[in-house]
C-alpha positions as CSV (number, residue, x, y, z in Angstrom):
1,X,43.7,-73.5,-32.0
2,X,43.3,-69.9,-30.8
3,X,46.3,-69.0,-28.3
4,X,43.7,-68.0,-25.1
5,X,46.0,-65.1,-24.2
6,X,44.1,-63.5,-27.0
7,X,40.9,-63.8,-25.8
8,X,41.7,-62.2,-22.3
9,X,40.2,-58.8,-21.6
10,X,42.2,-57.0,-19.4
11,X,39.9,-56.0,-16.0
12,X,40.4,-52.1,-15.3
13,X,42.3,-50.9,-12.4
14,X,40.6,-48.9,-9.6
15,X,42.7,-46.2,-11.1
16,X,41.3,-46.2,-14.1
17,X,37.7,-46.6,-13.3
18,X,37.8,-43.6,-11.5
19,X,39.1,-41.9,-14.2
20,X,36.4,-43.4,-16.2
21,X,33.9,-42.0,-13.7
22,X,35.7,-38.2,-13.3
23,X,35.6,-38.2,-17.6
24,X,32.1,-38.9,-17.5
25,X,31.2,-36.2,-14.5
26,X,33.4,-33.6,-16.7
27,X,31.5,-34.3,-19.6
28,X,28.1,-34.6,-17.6
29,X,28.7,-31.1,-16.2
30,X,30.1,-29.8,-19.4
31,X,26.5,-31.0,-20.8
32,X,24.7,-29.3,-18.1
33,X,26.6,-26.0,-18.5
34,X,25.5,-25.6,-21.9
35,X,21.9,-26.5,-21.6
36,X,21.5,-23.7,-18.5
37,X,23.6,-21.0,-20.2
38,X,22.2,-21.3,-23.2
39,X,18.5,-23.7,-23.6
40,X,16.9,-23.4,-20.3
41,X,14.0,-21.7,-19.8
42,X,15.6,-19.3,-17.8
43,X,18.8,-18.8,-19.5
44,X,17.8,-15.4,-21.5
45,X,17.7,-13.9,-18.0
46,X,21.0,-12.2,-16.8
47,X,22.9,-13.2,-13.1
48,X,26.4,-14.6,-12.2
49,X,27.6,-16.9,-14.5
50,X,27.8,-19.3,-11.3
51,X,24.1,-18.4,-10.0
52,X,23.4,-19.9,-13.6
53,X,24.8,-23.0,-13.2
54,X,24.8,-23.9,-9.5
55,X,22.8,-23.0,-6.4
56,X,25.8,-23.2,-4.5
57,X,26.2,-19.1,-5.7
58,X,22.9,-18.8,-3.3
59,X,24.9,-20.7,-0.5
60,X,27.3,-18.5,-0.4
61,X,25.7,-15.3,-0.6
62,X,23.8,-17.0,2.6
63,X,27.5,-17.5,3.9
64,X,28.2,-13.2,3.4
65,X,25.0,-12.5,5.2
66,X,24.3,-10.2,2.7
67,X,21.9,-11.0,0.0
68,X,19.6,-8.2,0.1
69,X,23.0,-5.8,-0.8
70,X,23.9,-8.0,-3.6
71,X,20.5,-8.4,-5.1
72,X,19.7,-4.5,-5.1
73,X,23.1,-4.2,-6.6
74,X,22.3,-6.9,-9.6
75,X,19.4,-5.2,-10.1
76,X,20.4,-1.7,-10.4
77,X,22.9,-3.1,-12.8
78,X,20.9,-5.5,-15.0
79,X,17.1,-5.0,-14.6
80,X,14.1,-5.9,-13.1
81,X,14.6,-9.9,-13.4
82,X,17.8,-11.3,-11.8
83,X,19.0,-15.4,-12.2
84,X,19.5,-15.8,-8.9
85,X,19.9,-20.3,-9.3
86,X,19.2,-21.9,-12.5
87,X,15.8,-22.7,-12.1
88,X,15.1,-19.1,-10.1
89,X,15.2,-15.6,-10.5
90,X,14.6,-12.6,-8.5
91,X,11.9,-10.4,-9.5
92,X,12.0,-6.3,-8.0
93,X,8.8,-4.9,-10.2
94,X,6.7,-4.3,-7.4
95,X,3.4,-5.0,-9.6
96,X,4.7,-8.9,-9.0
97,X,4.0,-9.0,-5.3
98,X,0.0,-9.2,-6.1
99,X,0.9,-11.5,-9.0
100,X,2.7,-14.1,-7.0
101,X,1.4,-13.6,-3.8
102,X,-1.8,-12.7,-4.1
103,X,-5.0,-14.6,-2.5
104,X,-5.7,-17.2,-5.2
105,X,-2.4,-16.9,-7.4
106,X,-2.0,-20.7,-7.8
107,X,1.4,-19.7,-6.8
108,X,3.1,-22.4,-4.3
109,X,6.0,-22.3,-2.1
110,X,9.0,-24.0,-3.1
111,X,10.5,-26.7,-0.9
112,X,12.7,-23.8,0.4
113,X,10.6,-24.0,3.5
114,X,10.4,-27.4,4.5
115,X,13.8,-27.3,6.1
116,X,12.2,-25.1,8.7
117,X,9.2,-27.3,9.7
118,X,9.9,-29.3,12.8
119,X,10.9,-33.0,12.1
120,X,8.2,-34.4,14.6
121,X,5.1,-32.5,13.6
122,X,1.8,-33.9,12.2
123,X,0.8,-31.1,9.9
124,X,3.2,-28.5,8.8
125,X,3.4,-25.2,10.6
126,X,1.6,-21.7,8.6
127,X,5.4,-21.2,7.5
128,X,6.7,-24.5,5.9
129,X,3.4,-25.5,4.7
130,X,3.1,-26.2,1.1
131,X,-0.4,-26.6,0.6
132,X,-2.4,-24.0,-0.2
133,X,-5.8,-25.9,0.9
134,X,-4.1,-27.4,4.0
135,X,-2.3,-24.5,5.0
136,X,-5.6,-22.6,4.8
137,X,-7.8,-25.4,7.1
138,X,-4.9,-25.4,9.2
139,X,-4.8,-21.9,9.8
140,X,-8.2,-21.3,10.3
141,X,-8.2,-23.4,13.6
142,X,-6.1,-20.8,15.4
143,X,-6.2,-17.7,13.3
144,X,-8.7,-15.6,15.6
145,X,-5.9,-16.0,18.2
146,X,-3.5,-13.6,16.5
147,X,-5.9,-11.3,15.3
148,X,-5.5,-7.5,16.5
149,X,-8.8,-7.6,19.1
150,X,-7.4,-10.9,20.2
151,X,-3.8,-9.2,21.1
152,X,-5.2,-6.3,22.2
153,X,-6.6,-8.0,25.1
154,X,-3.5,-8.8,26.6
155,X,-2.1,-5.6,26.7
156,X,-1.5,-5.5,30.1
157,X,0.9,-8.1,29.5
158,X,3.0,-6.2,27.2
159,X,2.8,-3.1,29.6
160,X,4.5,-6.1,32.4
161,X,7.2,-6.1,30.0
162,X,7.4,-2.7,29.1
163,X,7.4,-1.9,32.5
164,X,10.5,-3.7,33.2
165,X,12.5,-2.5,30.1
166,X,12.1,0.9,31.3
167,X,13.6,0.2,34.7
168,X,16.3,-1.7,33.1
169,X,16.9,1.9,31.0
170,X,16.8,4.0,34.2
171,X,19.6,2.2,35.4
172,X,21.4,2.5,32.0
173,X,20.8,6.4,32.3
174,X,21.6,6.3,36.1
175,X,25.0,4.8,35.3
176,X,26.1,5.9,31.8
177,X,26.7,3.0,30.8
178,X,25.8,2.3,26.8
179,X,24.1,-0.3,25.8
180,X,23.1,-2.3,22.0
181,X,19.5,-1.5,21.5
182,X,19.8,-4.3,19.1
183,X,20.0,-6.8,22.2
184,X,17.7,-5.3,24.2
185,X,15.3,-5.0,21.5
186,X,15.2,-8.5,21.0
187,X,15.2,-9.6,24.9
188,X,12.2,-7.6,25.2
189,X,10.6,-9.1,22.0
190,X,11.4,-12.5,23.9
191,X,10.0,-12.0,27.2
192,X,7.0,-10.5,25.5
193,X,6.6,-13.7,23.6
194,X,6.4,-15.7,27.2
195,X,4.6,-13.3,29.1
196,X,1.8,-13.7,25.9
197,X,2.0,-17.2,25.4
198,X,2.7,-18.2,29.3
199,X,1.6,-15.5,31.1
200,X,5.6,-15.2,32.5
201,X,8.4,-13.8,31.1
202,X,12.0,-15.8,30.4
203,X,14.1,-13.8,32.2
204,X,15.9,-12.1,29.5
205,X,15.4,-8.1,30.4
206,X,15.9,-8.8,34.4
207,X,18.7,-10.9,33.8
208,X,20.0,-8.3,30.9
209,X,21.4,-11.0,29.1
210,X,20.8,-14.2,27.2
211,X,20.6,-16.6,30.4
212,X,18.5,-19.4,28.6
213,X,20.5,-19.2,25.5
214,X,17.6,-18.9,23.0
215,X,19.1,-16.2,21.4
216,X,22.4,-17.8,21.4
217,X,20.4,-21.1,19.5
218,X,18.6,-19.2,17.1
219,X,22.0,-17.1,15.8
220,X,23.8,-20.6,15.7
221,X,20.5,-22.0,13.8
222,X,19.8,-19.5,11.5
223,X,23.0,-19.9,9.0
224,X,22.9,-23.5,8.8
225,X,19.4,-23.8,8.1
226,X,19.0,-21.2,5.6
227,X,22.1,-22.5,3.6
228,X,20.3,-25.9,3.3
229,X,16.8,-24.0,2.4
230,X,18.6,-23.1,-0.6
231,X,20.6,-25.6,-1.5
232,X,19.5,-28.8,-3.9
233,X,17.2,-31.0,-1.6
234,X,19.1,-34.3,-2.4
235,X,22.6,-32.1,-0.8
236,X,20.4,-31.0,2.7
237,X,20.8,-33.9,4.6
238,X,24.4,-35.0,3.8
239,X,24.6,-31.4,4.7
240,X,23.4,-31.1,7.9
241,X,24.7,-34.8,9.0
242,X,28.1,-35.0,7.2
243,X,28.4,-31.3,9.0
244,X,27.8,-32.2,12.3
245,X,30.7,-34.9,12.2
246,X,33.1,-32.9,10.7
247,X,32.1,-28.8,11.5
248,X,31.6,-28.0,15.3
249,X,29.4,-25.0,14.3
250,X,26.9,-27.2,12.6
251,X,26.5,-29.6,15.4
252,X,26.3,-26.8,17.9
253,X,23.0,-25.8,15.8
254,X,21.7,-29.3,15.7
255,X,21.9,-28.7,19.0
256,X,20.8,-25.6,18.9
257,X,17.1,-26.6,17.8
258,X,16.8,-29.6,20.0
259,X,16.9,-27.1,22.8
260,X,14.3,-25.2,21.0
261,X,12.3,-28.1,20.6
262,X,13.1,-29.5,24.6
263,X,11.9,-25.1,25.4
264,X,8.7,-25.9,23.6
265,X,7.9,-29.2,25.2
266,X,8.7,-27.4,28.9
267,X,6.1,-24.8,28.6
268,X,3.3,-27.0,27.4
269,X,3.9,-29.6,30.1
270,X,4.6,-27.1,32.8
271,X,1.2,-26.3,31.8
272,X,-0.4,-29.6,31.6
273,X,0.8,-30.0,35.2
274,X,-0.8,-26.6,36.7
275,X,-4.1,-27.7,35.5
276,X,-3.7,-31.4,36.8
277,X,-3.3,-29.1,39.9
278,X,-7.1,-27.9,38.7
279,X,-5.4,-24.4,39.5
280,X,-6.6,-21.5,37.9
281,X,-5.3,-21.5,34.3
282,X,-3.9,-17.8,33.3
283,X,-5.3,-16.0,30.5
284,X,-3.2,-16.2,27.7
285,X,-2.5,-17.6,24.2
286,X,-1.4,-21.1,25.4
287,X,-5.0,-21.8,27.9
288,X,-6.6,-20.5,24.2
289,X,-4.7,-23.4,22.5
290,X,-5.4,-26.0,25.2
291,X,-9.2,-24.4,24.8
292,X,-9.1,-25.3,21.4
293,X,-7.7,-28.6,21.4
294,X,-10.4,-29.1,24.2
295,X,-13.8,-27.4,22.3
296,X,-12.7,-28.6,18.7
297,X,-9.8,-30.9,18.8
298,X,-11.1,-34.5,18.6
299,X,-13.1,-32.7,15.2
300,X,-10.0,-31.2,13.3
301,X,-7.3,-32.8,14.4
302,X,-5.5,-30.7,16.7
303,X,-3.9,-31.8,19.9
304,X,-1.2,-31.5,22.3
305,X,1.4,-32.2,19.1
306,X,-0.5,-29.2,17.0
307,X,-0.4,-27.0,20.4
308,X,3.5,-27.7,20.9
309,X,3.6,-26.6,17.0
310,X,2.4,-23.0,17.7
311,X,4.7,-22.5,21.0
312,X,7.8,-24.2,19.1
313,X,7.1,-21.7,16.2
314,X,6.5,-18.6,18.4
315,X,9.6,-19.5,20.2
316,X,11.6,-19.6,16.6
317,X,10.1,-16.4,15.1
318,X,8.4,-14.4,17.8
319,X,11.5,-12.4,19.0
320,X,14.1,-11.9,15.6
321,X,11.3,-10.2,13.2
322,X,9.9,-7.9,16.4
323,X,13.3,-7.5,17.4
324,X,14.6,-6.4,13.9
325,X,11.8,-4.2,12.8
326,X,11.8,-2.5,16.6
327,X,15.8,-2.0,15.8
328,X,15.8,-0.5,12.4
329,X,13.0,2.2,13.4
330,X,15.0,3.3,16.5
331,X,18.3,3.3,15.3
332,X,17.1,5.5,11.7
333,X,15.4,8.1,14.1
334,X,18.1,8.1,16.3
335,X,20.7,8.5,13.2
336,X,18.1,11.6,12.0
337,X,17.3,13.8,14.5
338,X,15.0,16.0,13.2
339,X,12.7,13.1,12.3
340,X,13.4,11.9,16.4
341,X,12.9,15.4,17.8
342,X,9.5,15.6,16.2
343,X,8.4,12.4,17.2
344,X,8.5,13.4,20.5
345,X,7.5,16.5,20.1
346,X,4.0,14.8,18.7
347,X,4.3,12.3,21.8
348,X,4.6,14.8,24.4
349,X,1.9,16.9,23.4
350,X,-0.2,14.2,22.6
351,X,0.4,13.1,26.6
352,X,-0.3,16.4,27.7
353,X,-3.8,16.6,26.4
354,X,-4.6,13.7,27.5
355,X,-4.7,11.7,24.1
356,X,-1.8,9.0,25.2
357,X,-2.5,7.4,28.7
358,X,0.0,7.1,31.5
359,X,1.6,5.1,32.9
360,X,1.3,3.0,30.4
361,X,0.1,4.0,26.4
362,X,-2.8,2.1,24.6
363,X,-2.3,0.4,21.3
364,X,-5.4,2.0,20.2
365,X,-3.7,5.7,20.9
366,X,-0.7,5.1,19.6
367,X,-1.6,4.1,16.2
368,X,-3.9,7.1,15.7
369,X,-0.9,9.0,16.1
370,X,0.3,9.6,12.4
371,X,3.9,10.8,12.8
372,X,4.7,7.5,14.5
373,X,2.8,6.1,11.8
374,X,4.8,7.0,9.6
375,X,8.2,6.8,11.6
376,X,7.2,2.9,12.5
377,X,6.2,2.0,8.4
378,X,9.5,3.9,7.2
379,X,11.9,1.9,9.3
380,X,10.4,-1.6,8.3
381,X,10.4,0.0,4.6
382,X,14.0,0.7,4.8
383,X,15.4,-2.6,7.1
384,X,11.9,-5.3,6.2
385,X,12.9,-8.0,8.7
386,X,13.3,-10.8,6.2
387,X,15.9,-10.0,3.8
388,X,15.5,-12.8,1.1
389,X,13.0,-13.5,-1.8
390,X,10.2,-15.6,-0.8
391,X,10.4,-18.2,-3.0
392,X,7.1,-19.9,-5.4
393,X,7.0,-22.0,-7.8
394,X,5.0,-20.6,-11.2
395,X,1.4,-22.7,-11.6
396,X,0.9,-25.1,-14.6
397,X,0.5,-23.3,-17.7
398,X,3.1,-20.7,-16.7
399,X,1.9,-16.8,-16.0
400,X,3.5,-13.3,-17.3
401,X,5.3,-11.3,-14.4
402,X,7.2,-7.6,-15.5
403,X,6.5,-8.1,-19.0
404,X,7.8,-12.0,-19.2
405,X,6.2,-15.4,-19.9
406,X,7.5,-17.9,-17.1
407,X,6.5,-21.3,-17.8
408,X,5.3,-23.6,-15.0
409,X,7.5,-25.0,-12.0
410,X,10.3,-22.2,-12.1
411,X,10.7,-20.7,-9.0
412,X,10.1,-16.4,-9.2
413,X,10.1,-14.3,-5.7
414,X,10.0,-11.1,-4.7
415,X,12.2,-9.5,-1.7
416,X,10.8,-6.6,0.1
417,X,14.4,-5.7,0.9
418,X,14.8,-4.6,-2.6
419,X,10.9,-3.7,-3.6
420,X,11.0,-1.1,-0.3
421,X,13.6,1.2,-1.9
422,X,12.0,1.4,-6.2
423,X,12.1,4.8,-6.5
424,X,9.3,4.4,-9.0
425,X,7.0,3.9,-5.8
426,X,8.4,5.4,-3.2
427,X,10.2,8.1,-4.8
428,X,14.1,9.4,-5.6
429,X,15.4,9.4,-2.3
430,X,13.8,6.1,-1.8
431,X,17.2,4.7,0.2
432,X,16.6,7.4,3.0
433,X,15.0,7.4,6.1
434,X,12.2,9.9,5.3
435,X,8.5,9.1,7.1
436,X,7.0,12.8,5.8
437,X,7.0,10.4,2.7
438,X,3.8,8.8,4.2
439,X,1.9,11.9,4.4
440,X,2.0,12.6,0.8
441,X,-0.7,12.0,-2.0
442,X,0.9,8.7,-3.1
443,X,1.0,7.3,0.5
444,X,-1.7,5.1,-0.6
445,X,-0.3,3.8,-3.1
446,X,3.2,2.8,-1.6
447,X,1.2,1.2,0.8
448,X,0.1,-1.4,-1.7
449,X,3.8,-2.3,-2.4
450,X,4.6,-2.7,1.5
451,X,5.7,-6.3,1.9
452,X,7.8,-6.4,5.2
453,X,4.9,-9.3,6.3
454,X,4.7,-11.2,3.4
455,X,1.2,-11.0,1.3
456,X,-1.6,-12.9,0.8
457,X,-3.0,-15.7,2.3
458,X,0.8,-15.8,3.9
459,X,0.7,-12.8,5.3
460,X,2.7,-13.4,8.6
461,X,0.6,-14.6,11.2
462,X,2.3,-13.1,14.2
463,X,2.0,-9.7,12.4
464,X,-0.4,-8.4,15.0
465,X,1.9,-9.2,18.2
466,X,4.4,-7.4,16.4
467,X,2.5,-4.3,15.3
468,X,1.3,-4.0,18.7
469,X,4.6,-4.4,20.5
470,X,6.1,-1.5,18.2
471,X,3.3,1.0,18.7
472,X,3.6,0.2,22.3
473,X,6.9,-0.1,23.0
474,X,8.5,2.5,21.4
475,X,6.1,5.9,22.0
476,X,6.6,4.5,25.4
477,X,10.7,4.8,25.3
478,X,10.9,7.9,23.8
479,X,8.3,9.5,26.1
480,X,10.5,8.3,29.4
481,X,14.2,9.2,27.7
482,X,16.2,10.3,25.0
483,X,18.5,8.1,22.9
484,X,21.0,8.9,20.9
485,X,23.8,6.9,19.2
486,X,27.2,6.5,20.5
487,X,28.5,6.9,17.4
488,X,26.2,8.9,14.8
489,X,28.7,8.5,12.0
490,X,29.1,4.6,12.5
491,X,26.7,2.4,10.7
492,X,25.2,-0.3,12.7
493,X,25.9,-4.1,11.8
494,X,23.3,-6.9,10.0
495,X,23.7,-10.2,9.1
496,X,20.8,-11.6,6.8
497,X,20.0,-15.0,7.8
498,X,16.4,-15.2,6.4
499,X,15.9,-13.1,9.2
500,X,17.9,-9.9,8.6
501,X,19.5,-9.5,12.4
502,X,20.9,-5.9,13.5
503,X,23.6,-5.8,15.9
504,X,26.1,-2.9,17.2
505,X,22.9,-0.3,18.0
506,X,25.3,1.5,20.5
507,X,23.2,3.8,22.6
508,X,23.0,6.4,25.2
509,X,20.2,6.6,27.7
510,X,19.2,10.0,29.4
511,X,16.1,10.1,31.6
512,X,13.8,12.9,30.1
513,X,11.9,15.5,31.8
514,X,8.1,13.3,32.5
515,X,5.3,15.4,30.7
């Protein structure tokens, strides 16, 4: 008879079953390694050895805040296609933006954007949709809100705002005190957004500081969230709930977009209750929506949820693109003077004959004016205010972009951070502020590479409030004082979140001579 002992099979020890389980992830990632250096479609492309391998590398470039440095560096160093995650690469040809983003591309967005969307929405907002046909239907129900005629008939309520922005800078030239054009910039852009939307502004310029905390909520949410945009979907969640147990910063910007989401909510019932009240209901871009959900809404789906969509999202985006593109155009004039002095040269003369209204200038006048024209296109060429590639996937069958067969499903983008300063386009000294660049024979054609709005069909759909804002805003400024930097020699601060926020525009205020 067999002695039993010698049939026993010894049962492995938790010790050595993870050790079993660590041997089989070493050789699992070894496997992986090869096959993305070396067979994946995208491996002939050169990047980081880690970009390669792991979209972690794209975390932390989120974590520098600096991806729009390090892509124009990769570039000038190893071409026009940088791996930028191993199923993605960065493209700078600017003949790539009509490729991919062109109306009718077949190009789609990656699932980059549906961290953004709000968790409690019906449809997806214009931003984080991924359907081309239901983004488009979707859009369509509000797009005549935002067009320019639409905006241009509240002007008086940007001049309200205006109006109390330059009272806030007469007491900053009254005192001497300095002051970050960078926060003010973006203050304005905020009460703007409520004086449009609900015919009242937050608070922000007569309280001169963050009182509601928005600002404070969107800096805290903008990190977080664009570190999970771009990491691996199945990693987001663990993410963003392991972080808020163990990271105080990530809970803080949990928090952070609840109180977006309560902000939202307030305005839309404060509303609700004013015409319970059957009071008059103010003429602005929220009565539109509640008109819409009223004429249309039963017949395409759009109601008090859909409404609370479009505040939540101008509430999210309405102030940090303004704020940054309004920044970047003052703070390059201010840093070149002779580019500043005859800007307002143009806008004096222009107010003494009559061209330019007082008190308050017309959108309508200021954009025939071609210097600021140019001045306004050259600051959101050299600073766009979204500093990372928008991200598509390639449509089945695969497509040829700069010279290169991508098959379907990888993800290509473009970022206008990068595209804005090819000197094949816009000339040697592409990387300097320089708007007479505008005026000259090939203006036409850099204009077809300008890409601080996105292109296409998703072209940014607040792009009219903020054109009109800046043509307003910033003739108006200049005419009423001079600015001038602290500091010329010292280089103000960004931090490139998605949205690519200035900070440290340290100015000085002097009331001018009024024409």
């Amino acid at each position: 008879m067999l002695d039993s002992s010698l049939l026993h099979i010894p049962r492995p020890s938790v010790a050595g079953l993870f050790g079993y389980l660590a041997a089989l992830l070493v050789v699992y990632w070894a496997a992986w390694v090869v096959y993305a250096r070396f067979f994946h479609p995208l491996a002939k492309y050169p990047g980081p050895f880690w970009a390669s391998v792991s979209r972690f590398w794209m975390v932390g470039q989120i974590r520098k805040a600096e991806s729009e440095k390090t892509q124009r560096k990769l570039h000038n160093q190893l071409g026009k296609i940088i791996r930028i995650a191993p199923n993605e690469v960065a493209i700078s040809d600017p003949e790539a933006i009509k490729i991919i983003y062109g109306i009718n591309s077949g190009f789609t967005k990656t699932d980059f954007y549906t961290t953004w969307r709000p968790a409690w929405c019906k449809y997806p907002d214009a931003f984080s949709n991924l359907d081309e046909k239901l983004h488009a239907s979707r859009r369509k129900i509000t797009n005549n809100l935002y067009s320019m005629s639409s905006i241009a008939r509240s002007e008086d309520s940007i001049d309200f705002c205006t109006a109390v922005l330059m009272e806030k800078m007469a007491a900053f030239a009254n005192s001497g005190e300095t002051l970050d054009m960078a926060a003010w910039s973006q203050m304005y852009a905020f009460d703007v957004v409520g004086q449009l939307f609900f015919s009242r502004m937050f608070g922000f310029l007569e309280a001169g500081h963050d009182h509601r905390g928005y600002i404070k909520a969107l800096d805290l949410l903008l990190p977080i969230l664009c570190a999970a945009s771009v990491m691996p979907t199945y990693l987001r969640t663990p993410f963003l709930m392991g972080g808020a147990l163990v990271q105080p910063r990530v809970l803080k910007a949990l928090t952070s977009l609840t109180d977006i989401d309560n902000a939202a909510a307030e305005c839309i019932t404060e509303r609700e209750a004013l015409l319970a009240k059957n009071a008059n209901e103010p003429s602005d871009i929220l009565s539109s929506l509640f008109s819409t959900m009223r004429e249309k809404g039963e017949k395409v789906d759009f109601g008090l949820t859909e409404v609370k969509v479009e505040v939540y999202v101008a509430l999210f985006a309405g102030s940090d693109t303004t704020a940054a593109a309004v920044s970047s155009i003052l703070y390059h004039l201010m840093k070149n003077r002779e580019a500043y002095d005859r800007l307002t040269r143009d806008i004096d003369e222009a107010t003494a004959s009559g061209e330019l209204s007082t008190p308050f200038i017309r959108y309508k006048e200021a954009s025939s004016l071609k210097y600021l024209d140019a001045c306004i296109k050259e600051g959101m060429r050299l600073h766009p205010s979204v500093g990372l590639t928008l991200p598509r996937h390639v449509p089945a069958g695969g497509c040829q972009i700069a010279g290169q067969w991508f098959p379907g499903g990888v993800r290509v983008g473009v970022n206008a951070a990068v595209v804005h300063r090819d000197q094949t386009i816009f000339g040697a000294d592409a990387d300097e502020f320089v708007p007479e660049r505008w005026f000259w024979p090939e203006a036409a054609n850099m204009e077809r590479y300008m890409f601080q709005f996105g292109g296409g069909a998703r072209t940014c759909i607040g792009k009219n409030i903020s054109l009109c804002e800046m043509y307003k805003m910033i003739p108006q400024l200049l005419r009423e004082y001079k600015l001038e930097l602290v500091e010329p020699q010292r280089s103000w601060k960004t931090h490139n979140y998605w949205f690519n926020k200035p900070s440290e525009v340290y100015t000085r205020v002097t009331a001018r001579n009024k024409v």
